[in-house]
C-alpha positions in Angstrom: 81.5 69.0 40.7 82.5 66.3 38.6 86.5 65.4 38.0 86.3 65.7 34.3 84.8 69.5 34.9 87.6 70.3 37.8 90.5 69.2 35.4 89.0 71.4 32.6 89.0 74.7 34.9 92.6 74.1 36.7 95.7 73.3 35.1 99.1 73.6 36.8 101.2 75.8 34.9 105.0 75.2 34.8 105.7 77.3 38.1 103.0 75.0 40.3 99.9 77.7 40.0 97.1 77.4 38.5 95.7 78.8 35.1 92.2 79.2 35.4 89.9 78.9 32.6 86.9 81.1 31.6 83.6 79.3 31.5 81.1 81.8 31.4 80.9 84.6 28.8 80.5 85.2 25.4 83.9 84.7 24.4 83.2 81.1 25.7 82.7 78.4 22.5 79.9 75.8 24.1 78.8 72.7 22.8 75.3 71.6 23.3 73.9 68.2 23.2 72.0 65.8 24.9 68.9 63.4 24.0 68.0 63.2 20.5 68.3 66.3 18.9 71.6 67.4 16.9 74.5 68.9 18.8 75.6 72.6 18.3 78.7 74.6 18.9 77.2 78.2 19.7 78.9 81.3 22.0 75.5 82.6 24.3 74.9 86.4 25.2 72.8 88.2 27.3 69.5 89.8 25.7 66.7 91.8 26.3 64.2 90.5 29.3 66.3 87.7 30.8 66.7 86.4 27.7 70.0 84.4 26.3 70.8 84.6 22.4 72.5 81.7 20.9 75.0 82.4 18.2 77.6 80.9 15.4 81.1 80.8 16.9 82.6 81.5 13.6 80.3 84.3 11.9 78.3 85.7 15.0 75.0 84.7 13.0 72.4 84.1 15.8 70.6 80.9 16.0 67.8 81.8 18.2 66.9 83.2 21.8 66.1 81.0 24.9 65.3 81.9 28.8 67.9 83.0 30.5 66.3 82.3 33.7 66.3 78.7 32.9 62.2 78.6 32.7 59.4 75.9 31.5 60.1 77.0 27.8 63.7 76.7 28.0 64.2 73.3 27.0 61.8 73.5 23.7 63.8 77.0 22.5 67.2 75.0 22.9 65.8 72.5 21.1 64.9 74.5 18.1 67.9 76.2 18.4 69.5 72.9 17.9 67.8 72.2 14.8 68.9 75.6 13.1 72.3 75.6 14.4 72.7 71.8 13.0 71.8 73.2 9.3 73.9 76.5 9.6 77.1 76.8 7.4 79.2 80.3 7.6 79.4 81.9 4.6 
Protein backbone atom coordinates (compact mmCIF):
# COMPACT_ATOMS: atom_id res chain seq x y z
CA UNK A 1 0.00 0.00 0.00
CA UNK A 2 1.38 3.05 -1.02
CA UNK A 3 1.91 6.24 1.65
CA UNK A 4 -0.13 8.63 -0.29
CA UNK A 5 -3.21 5.86 -0.12
CA UNK A 6 -2.50 5.08 3.80
CA UNK A 7 -2.65 8.99 4.62
CA UNK A 8 -5.90 9.24 2.58
CA UNK A 9 -7.69 6.31 4.72
CA UNK A 10 -6.34 7.37 8.39
CA UNK A 11 -6.34 10.59 9.83
CA UNK A 12 -5.83 11.27 13.53
CA UNK A 13 -8.64 13.06 14.89
CA UNK A 14 -8.15 15.55 17.78
CA UNK A 15 -8.37 12.88 20.62
CA UNK A 16 -5.33 10.61 18.88
CA UNK A 17 -7.84 7.95 17.04
CA UNK A 18 -8.37 7.46 13.86
CA UNK A 19 -11.16 8.52 11.38
CA UNK A 20 -11.37 6.09 8.80
CA UNK A 21 -12.48 6.88 5.46
CA UNK A 22 -14.95 5.02 3.09
CA UNK A 23 -13.39 3.83 -0.10
CA UNK A 24 -15.70 1.53 -1.49
CA UNK A 25 -19.32 2.16 -2.16
CA UNK A 26 -21.52 4.16 -4.14
CA UNK A 27 -21.56 6.98 -2.02
CA UNK A 28 -17.72 7.05 -2.86
CA UNK A 29 -16.90 10.08 -5.68
CA UNK A 30 -13.84 8.29 -7.93
CA UNK A 31 -11.79 9.80 -10.36
CA UNK A 32 -10.59 7.77 -13.27
CA UNK A 33 -7.70 8.35 -15.38
CA UNK A 34 -4.72 6.92 -16.76
CA UNK A 35 -3.11 6.64 -20.41
CA UNK A 36 -4.53 8.68 -22.95
CA UNK A 37 -8.07 8.87 -22.68
CA UNK A 38 -10.01 11.78 -20.72
CA UNK A 39 -10.34 11.61 -16.97
CA UNK A 40 -13.89 11.20 -15.25
CA UNK A 41 -15.30 11.76 -11.85
CA UNK A 42 -18.08 8.93 -11.62
CA UNK A 43 -19.73 7.08 -8.25
CA UNK A 44 -19.81 2.99 -9.40
CA UNK A 45 -22.73 0.56 -8.40
CA UNK A 46 -23.32 -2.89 -8.49
CA UNK A 47 -25.48 -4.30 -11.55
CA UNK A 48 -26.97 -7.16 -12.91
CA UNK A 49 -24.44 -10.25 -13.82
CA UNK A 50 -21.29 -9.01 -12.15
CA UNK A 51 -21.57 -6.03 -13.74
CA UNK A 52 -20.43 -2.40 -12.35
CA UNK A 53 -22.47 0.86 -13.67
CA UNK A 54 -20.61 3.97 -13.87
CA UNK A 55 -22.47 7.12 -13.01
CA UNK A 56 -22.46 11.23 -12.77
CA UNK A 57 -21.68 12.23 -9.16
CA UNK A 58 -23.85 15.22 -9.49
CA UNK A 59 -27.13 14.03 -11.42
CA UNK A 60 -26.95 10.10 -11.07
CA UNK A 61 -27.01 9.97 -15.10
CA UNK A 62 -25.19 6.66 -15.95
CA UNK A 63 -22.25 6.70 -18.16
CA UNK A 64 -22.00 3.17 -19.05
CA UNK A 65 -21.56 -0.49 -17.53
CA UNK A 66 -18.16 -2.34 -17.27
CA UNK A 67 -17.09 -5.90 -15.59
CA UNK A 68 -17.23 -6.09 -12.34
CA UNK A 69 -15.09 -9.03 -12.18
CA UNK A 70 -12.30 -7.07 -13.60
CA UNK A 71 -12.32 -9.26 -17.02
CA UNK A 72 -10.50 -9.03 -20.68
CA UNK A 73 -13.26 -6.41 -21.75
CA UNK A 74 -12.89 -4.33 -18.78
CA UNK A 75 -10.39 -2.01 -19.86
CA UNK A 76 -12.11 -1.17 -23.40
CA UNK A 77 -15.75 -0.44 -21.40
CA UNK A 78 -13.81 2.04 -19.08
CA UNK A 79 -12.49 3.41 -21.81
CA UNK A 80 -15.66 4.23 -23.51
CA UNK A 81 -17.03 5.16 -20.47
CA UNK A 82 -14.33 7.76 -20.40
CA UNK A 83 -15.19 9.22 -23.46
CA UNK A 84 -18.99 9.82 -22.56
CA UNK A 85 -18.35 10.89 -19.10
CA UNK A 86 -15.67 13.51 -20.58
CA UNK A 87 -18.67 15.11 -22.79
CA UNK A 88 -21.42 14.89 -20.03
CA UNK A 89 -22.74 18.20 -18.47
CA UNK A 90 -25.66 17.97 -15.71
CA UNK A 91 -28.47 19.60 -16.60
Amino acid sequence: MRAEQRLREHVADANGGLIHFQHEGESVVRWVTGGDGPSIYATFHPGDDRQTVVCCPRCGQIFGRFDGSYGSTTFSQLSAIREVGSTHYCE
